[in-house]
C-alpha positions as CSV (number, residue, x, y, z in Angstrom):
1,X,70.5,-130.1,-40.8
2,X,67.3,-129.0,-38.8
3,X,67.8,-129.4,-34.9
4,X,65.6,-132.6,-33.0
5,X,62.6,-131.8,-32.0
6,X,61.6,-132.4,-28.3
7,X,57.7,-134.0,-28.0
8,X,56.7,-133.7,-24.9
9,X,54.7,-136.5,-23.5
10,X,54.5,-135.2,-19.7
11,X,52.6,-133.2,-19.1
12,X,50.5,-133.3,-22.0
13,X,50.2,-130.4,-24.6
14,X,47.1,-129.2,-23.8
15,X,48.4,-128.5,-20.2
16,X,51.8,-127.3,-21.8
17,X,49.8,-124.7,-23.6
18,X,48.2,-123.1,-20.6
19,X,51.5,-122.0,-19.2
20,X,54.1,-122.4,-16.4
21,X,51.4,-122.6,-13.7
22,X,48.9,-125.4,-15.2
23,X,52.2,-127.3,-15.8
24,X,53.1,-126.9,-11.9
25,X,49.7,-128.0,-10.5
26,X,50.0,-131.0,-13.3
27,X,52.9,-132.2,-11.7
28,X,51.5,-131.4,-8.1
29,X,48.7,-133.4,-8.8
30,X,50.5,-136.6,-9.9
31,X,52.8,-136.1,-7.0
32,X,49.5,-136.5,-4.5
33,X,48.3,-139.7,-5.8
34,X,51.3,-141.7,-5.9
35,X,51.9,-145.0,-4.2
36,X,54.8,-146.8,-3.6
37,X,55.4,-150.1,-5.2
38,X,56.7,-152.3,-3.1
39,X,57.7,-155.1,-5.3
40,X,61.1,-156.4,-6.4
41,X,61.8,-158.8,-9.5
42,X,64.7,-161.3,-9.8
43,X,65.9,-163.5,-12.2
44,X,68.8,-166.1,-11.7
45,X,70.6,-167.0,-14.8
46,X,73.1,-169.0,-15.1
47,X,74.5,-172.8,-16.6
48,X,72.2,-175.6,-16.5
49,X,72.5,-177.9,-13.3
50,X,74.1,-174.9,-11.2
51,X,71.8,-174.8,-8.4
52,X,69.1,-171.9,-9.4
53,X,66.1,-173.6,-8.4
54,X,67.8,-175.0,-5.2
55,X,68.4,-171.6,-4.3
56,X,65.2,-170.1,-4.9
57,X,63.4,-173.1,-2.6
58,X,66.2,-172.0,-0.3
59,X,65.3,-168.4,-0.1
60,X,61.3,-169.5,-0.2
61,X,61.8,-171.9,3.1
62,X,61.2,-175.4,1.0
63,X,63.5,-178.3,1.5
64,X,66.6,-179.4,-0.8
65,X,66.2,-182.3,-2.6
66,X,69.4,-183.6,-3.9
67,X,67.4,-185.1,-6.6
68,X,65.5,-182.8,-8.4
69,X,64.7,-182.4,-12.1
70,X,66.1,-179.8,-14.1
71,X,64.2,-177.0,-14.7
72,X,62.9,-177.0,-18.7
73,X,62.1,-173.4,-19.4
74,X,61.3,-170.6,-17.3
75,X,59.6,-171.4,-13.6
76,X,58.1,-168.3,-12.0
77,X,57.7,-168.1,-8.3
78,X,55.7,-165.4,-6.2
79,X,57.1,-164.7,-2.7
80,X,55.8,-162.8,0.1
81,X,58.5,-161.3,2.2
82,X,57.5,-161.0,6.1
């Protein structure tokens, strides 16, 4: 049975082929222009009617209403922390 064989995706093979030193300034170079990505996703799961979208309008600064609908599907919220 023949070994795997490793594809490189990163860096690319035409970069690969120029040797140790292209590879280094490749990886230099993606090091420069990186940002950070300051952004965070959460998703509450969890039994119907257990207070998910009380908590979210909790952690968003809205009021609780005692009488609101259940949530049919999926809701999506965007939040901007301060």
């Amino acid at each position: 049975m023949p070994p795997e064989i490793c594809q490189l995706t990163s860096p690319p093979p035409e970069i690969a082929k120029k040797g140790i030193k292209a590879i280094r300034r490749y990886f230099a170079e993606l090091e420069k222009s990186k940002q950070p990505l300051n952004e965070v996703k959460i998703i509450f799961v969890g039994d119907g009617a257990a207070g998910k979208t009380s908590l979210v309008k909790q952690l968003l600064g809205e009021t609780f209403d005692k009488h609101e609908d259940t949530t049919h599907g999926i809701n999506i919220r965007n939040w901007q922390a301060r």
